[in-house]
C-alpha positions in Angstrom: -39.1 -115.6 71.7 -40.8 -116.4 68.2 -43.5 -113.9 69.2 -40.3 -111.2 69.9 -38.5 -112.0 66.5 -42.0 -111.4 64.3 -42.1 -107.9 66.0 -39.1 -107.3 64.7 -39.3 -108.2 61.9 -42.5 -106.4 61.1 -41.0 -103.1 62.2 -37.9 -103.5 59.7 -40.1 -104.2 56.8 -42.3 -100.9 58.0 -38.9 -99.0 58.2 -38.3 -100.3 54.9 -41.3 -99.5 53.3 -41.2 -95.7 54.7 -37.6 -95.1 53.1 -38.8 -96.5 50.0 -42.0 -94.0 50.1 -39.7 -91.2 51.0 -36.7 -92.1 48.1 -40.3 -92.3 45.7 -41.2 -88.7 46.8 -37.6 -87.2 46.9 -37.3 -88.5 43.3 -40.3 -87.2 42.3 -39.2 -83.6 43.7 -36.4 -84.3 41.8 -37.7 -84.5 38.5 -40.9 -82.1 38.9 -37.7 -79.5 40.1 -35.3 -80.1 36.6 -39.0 -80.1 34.4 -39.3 -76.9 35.6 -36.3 -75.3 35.5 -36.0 -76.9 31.8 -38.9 -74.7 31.5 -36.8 -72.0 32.7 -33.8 -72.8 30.8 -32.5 -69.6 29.2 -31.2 -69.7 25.1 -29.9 -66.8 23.3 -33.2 -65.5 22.6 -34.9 -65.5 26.3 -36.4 -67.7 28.9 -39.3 -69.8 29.3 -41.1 -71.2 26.5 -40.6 -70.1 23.4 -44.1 -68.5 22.4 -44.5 -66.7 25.4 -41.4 -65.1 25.7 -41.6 -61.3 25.1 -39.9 -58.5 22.2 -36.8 -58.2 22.5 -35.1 -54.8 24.8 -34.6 -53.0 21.3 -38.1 -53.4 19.7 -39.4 -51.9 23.3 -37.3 -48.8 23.1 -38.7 -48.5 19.6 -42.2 -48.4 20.7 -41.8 -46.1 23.4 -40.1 -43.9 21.0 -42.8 -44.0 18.3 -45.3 -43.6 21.1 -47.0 -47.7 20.8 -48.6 -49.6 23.1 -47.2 -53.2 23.7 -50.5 -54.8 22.4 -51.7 -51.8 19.5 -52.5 -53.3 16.1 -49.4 -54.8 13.6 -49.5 -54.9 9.9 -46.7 -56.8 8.1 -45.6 -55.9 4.5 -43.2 -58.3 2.5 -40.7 -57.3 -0.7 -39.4 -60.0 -2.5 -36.7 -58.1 -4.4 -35.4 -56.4 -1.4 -35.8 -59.7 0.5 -37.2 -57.1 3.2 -40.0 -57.9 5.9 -41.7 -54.6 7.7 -43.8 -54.4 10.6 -45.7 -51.5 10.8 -47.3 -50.4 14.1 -50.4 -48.1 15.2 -49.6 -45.4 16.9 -51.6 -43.9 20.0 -52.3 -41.3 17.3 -54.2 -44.0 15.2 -51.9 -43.9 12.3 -49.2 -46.9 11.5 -45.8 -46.1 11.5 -43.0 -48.6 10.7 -41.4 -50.6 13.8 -38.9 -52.5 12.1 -37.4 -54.0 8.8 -36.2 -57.4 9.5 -34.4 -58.8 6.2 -35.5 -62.1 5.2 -33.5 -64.7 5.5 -34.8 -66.9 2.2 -37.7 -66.7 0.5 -38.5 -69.4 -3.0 -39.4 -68.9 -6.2 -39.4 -66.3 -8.7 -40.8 -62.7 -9.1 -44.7 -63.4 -9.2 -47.6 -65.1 -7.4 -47.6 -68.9 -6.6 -50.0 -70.8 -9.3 -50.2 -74.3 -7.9 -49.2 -76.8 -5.4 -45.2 -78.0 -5.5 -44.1 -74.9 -7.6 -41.9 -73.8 -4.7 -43.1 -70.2 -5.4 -43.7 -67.8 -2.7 -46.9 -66.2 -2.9 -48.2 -62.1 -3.5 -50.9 -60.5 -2.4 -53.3 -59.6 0.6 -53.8 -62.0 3.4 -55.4 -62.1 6.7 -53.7 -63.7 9.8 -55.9 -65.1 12.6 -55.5 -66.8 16.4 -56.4 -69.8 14.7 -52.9 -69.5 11.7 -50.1 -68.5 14.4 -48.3 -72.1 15.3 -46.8 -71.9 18.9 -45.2 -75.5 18.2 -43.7 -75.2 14.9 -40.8 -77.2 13.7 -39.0 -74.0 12.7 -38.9 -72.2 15.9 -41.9 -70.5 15.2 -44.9 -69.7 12.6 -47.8 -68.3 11.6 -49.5 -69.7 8.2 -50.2 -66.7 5.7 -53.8 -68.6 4.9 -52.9 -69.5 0.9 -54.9 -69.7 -1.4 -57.1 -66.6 0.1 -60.8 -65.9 -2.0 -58.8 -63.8 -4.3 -56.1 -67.2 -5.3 -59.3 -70.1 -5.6 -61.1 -67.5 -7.5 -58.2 -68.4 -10.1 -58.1 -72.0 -9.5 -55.2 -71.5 -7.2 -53.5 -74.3 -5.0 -51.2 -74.9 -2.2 -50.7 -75.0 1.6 -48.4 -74.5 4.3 -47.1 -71.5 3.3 -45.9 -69.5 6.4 -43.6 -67.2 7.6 -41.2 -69.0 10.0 -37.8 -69.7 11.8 -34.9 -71.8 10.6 -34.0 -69.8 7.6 -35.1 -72.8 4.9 -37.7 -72.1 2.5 -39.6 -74.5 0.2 -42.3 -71.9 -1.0 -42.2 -69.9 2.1 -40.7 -66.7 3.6 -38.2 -67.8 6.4 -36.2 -65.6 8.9 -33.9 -66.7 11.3 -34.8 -67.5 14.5 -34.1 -64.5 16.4 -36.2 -62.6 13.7 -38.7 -64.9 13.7 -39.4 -64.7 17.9 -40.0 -61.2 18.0 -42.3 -61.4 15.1 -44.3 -63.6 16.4 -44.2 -61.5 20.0 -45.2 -58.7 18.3 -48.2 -60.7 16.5 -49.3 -62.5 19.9 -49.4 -58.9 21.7 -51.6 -57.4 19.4 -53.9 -60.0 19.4 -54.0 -59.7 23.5 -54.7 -56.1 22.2 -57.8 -57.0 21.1 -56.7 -57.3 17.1 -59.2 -59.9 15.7 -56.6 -60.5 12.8 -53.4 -58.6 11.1 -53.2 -58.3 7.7 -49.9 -59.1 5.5 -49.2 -57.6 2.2 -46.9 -59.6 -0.2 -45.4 -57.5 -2.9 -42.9 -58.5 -5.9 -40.9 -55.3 -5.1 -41.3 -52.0 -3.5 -44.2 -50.9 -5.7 -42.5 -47.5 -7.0 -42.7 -46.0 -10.6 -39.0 -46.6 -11.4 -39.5 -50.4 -10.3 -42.8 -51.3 -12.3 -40.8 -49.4 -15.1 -38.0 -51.7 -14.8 -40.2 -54.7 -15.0 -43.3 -53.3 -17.7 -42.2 -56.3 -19.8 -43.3 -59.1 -17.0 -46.5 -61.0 -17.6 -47.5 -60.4 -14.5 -47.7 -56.8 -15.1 -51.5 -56.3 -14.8 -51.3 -58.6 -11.5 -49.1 -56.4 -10.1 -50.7 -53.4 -11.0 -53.6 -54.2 -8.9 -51.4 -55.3 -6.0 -50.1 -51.6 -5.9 -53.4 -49.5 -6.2 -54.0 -51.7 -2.4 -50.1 -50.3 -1.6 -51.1 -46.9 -2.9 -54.1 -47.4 -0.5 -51.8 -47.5 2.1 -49.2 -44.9 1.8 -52.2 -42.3 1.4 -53.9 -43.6 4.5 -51.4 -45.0 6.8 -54.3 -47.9 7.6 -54.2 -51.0 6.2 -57.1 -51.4 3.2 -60.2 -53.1 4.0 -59.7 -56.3 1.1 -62.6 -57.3 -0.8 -62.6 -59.6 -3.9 -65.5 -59.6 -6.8 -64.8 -60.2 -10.3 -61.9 -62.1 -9.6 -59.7 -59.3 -8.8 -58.9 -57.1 -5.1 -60.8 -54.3 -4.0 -59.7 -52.0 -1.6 -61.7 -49.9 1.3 -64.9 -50.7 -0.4 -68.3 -51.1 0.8 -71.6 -52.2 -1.0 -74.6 -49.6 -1.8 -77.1 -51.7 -0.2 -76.4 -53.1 3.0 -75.5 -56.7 3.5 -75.1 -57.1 -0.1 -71.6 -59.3 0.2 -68.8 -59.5 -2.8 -68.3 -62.9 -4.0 -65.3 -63.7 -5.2 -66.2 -64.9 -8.6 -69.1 -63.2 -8.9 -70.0 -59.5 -10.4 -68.9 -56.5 -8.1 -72.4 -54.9 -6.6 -72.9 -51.2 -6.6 -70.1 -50.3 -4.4 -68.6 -46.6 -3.0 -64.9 -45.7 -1.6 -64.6 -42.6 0.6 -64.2 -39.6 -1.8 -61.7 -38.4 0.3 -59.4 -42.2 -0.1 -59.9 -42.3 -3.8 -58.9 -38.4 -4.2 -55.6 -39.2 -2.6 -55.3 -42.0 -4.1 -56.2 -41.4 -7.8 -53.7 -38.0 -7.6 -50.9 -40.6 -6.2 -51.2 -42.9 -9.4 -51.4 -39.9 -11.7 -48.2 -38.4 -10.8 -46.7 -41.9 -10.4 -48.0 -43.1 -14.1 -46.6 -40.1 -15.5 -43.1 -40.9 -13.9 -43.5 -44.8 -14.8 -43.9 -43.4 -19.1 -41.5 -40.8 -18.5 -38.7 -43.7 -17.7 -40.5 -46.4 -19.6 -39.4 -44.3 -22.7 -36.3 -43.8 -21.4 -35.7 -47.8 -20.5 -36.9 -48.3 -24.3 -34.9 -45.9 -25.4 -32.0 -47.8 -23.6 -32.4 -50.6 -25.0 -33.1 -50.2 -28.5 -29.6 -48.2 -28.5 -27.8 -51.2 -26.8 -29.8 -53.9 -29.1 -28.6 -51.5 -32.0 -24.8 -51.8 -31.0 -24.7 -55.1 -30.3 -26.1 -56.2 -34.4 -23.2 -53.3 -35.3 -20.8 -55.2 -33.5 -21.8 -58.4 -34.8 -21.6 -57.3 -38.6 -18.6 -56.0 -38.0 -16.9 -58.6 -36.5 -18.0 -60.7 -39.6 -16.5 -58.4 -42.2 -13.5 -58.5 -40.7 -13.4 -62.3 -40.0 -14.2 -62.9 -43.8 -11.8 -59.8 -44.7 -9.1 -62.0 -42.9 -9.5 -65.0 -44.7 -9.5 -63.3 -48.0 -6.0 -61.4 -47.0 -4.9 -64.8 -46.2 -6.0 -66.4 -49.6 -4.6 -63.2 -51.2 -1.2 -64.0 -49.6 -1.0 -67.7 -51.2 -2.1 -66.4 -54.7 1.2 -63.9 -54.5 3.1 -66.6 -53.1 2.1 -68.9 -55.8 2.6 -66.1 -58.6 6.0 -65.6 -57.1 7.2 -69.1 -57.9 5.7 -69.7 -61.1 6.3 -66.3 -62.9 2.8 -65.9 -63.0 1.0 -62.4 -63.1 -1.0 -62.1 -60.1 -4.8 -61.7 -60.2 -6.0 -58.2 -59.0 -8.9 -59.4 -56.3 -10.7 -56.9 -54.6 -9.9 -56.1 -51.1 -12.3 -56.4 -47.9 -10.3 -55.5 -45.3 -10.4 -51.9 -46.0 -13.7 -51.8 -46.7 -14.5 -53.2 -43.6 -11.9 -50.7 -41.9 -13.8 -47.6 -43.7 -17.1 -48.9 -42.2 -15.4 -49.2 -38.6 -14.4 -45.3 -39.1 -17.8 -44.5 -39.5 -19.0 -46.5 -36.6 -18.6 -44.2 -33.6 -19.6 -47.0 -31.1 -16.5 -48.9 -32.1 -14.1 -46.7 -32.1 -14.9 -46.3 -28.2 -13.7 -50.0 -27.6 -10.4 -50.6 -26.7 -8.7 -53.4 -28.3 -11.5 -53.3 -31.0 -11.2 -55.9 -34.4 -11.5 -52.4 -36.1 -8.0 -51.0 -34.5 -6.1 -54.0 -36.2 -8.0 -53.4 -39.5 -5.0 -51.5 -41.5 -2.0 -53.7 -41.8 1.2 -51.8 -42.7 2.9 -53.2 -46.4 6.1 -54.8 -45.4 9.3 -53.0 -47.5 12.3 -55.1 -49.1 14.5 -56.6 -47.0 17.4 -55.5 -49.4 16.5 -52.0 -50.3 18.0 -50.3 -47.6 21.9 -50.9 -48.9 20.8 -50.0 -52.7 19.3 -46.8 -51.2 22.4 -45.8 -50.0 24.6 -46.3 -52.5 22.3 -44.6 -55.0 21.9 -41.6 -52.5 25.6 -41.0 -51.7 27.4 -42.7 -55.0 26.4 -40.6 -58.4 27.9 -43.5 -60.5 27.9 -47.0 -60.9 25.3 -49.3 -63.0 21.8 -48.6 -63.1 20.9 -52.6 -61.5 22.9 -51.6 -58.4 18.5 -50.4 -57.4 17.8 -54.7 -57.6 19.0 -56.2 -54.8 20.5 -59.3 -55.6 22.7 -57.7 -59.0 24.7 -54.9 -56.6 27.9 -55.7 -55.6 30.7 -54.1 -53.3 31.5 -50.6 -54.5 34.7 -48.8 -52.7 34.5 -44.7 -52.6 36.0 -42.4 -49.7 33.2 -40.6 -50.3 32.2 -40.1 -46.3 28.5 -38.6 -45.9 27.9 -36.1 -43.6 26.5 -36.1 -40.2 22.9 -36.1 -40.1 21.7 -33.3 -37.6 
């Protein structure tokens, strides 16, 4: 019997042990099955994870109307001013046509290139993205690191880091979209490298680099900077290719190669004997012509502008100075009569501003075109007796009576049935 009881005992604690072993492997399905579909969890932007999820339906329809491969070559240009992003595209052509304009969220900073760490400044110029910059795991969705400072920034003793393009829309010296924006730029960036793209170049620019806009801002001291920048742009527009970059002397140089072979540019260095395809720099140097030509042509014109409005405004001033002085002398003129009038005094003859002032307002055709102008209110009308109206008509109407009946005060009631006639 004691034999009989440890048999059964042994076969509950086997039972036992096989539903625990099959409650551990149930549980484990369990949670490998909700890891995975977390993995699989759809959000307004696509399933799956996040930097494998592909362009969005209307970027496709794009490409197949432009005629692009999914994995062709991308070049991304960036306008501060317009807050505008652009990713341009190769063609099965060869050329690059633009894909899309996304707008940018928020970008930091002022107009110009960053100088140093913590200055919260977006940076310009010409940099090269990599494998090794994009950032699958970012904290702001996604991002890709621009690479600042490039040869061309620590050739000027140029510092900072971390400055990408990425989600969230929240800048602190870099260019941030929102998310959506920010997924199928990074699609688009991934695909080409799967493409066989070694590295996609982005262009930073102030502004679109037009004549009328470096017109609007010759007086910035980054003028010369931004010249440069835009012989890189010109570069571009001619060619439809993004510029080979090189950097000697401290400053870019575009589709450039050496004389000798193997002969490298060095950032700080002096430029070596170098050649650009006569057929680039043809296009090119016939682009800036016409376009420096129209940047004087409005320069002039902005000048002109502004000498006019500085002019005005130093009229305006003066006269509004006259004719606060001219007040306070009427004023001071008013208590002198007053005074005179009590005391019997004769009253001083002073001269009188006010209409001088007025006469110079007449002359100033800027001010008469200003409604509610100082120089409308210049000429005051003289105020007439009180009393002079009933001794007018007495006089006027009654051919006798004393001669004081003209003072005011002196003229008493006079009866006549003398009736005048109806005016008409």
């Amino acid at each position: 019997m004691v034999f009989r009881r440890f048999m059964k005992m042994r076969d509950g604690i086997r039972q036992g042990l096989e539903s625990l072993r099959g409650n551990s492997t149930r549980l484990a399905c369990a949670l490998l099955a909700a890891g995975f579909l977390a993995s699989c969890q759809a959000d307004e932007f696509g399933y799956g994870p996040k930097a494998q999820r592909p362009v969005s339906a209307s970027i496709k329809r794009k490409m197949s109307d432009l005629n692009m491969s999914a994995t062709s070559p991308i070049m991304i240009r960036i306008f501060k001013e317009e807050s505008a992003l652009e990713v341009w595209k190769q063609t099965r052509s060869g050329k690059y046509k633009l894909l899309e304009e996304f707008e940018i969220c928020k970008w930091s900073g002022d107009l110009g290139p960053k100088f140093k760490e913590g200055d919260r400044q977006a940076p310009e110029g010409f940099y090269e993205i990599t494998p090794a910059l994009m950032n699958p795991n970012s904290s702001y969705h996604l991002a890709f690191n621009l690479g600042y400072p490039n040869a061309y920034d620590r050739s000027h003793g140029r510092t900072g880091s971390h400055l990408m393009v990425h989600g969230a829309c929240s800048s602190r010296g870099c260019y941030a979209m929102t998310d959506e924006q920010v997924q199928d730029i990074y699609a688009l960036a991934r695909d080409s490298f799967k493409g066989g793209q070694r590295s996609f170049q982005v262009q930073a620019y102030p502004f679109r680099m037009t004549p009328e806009n470096m017109a609007r801002h010759r007086n910035s001291e980054h003028l010369e900077f931004w010249q440069m920048l835009k012989t890189g742009y010109d570069h571009f527009e001619v060619t439809q290719q993004p510029p080979e970059i090189a950097v000697c002397e401290r400053k870019y140089v575009f589709d450039a190669t050496t004389l000798v072979q193997g002969v490298p540019f060095r950032a700080s260095a002096k430029c070596p004997d170098l050649k650009i395809s006569p057929r680039i720099a043809s296009a090119v140097s016939a682009k800036q012509r016409k376009d420096n030509e129209k940047f004087q042509m409005l320069a002039a014109r902005f000048d002109a502008r502004e000498e006019r409005q500085k002019r005005w405004e130093e009229r305006s001033n003066r006269i509004a100075e006259v004719l606060g002085g001219g007040q306070e002398d009427q004023a001071a003129e008013t208590a002198v009569a007053g005074t005179d009038a009590e005391t019997g005094a004769q009253p001083v003859a002073t001269d009188q501003p006010v209409e001088t002032a007025a006469t110079e307002a007449v002359s100033a055709p800027e001010a008469q075109k200003r409604p509610g102008a100082a120089v409308e209110t210049a000429f005051v009308a003289e105020e007439k007796p009180r009393g002079g109206s009933v001794g007018g008509f007495f006089k006027r109407w009654v051919p006798f009576g004393p001669k004081t009946a003209d003072e005011g005060d002196g003229v008493g009631p006079i009866a006549t049935e003398v009736v005048p006639a109806a005016k008409p």
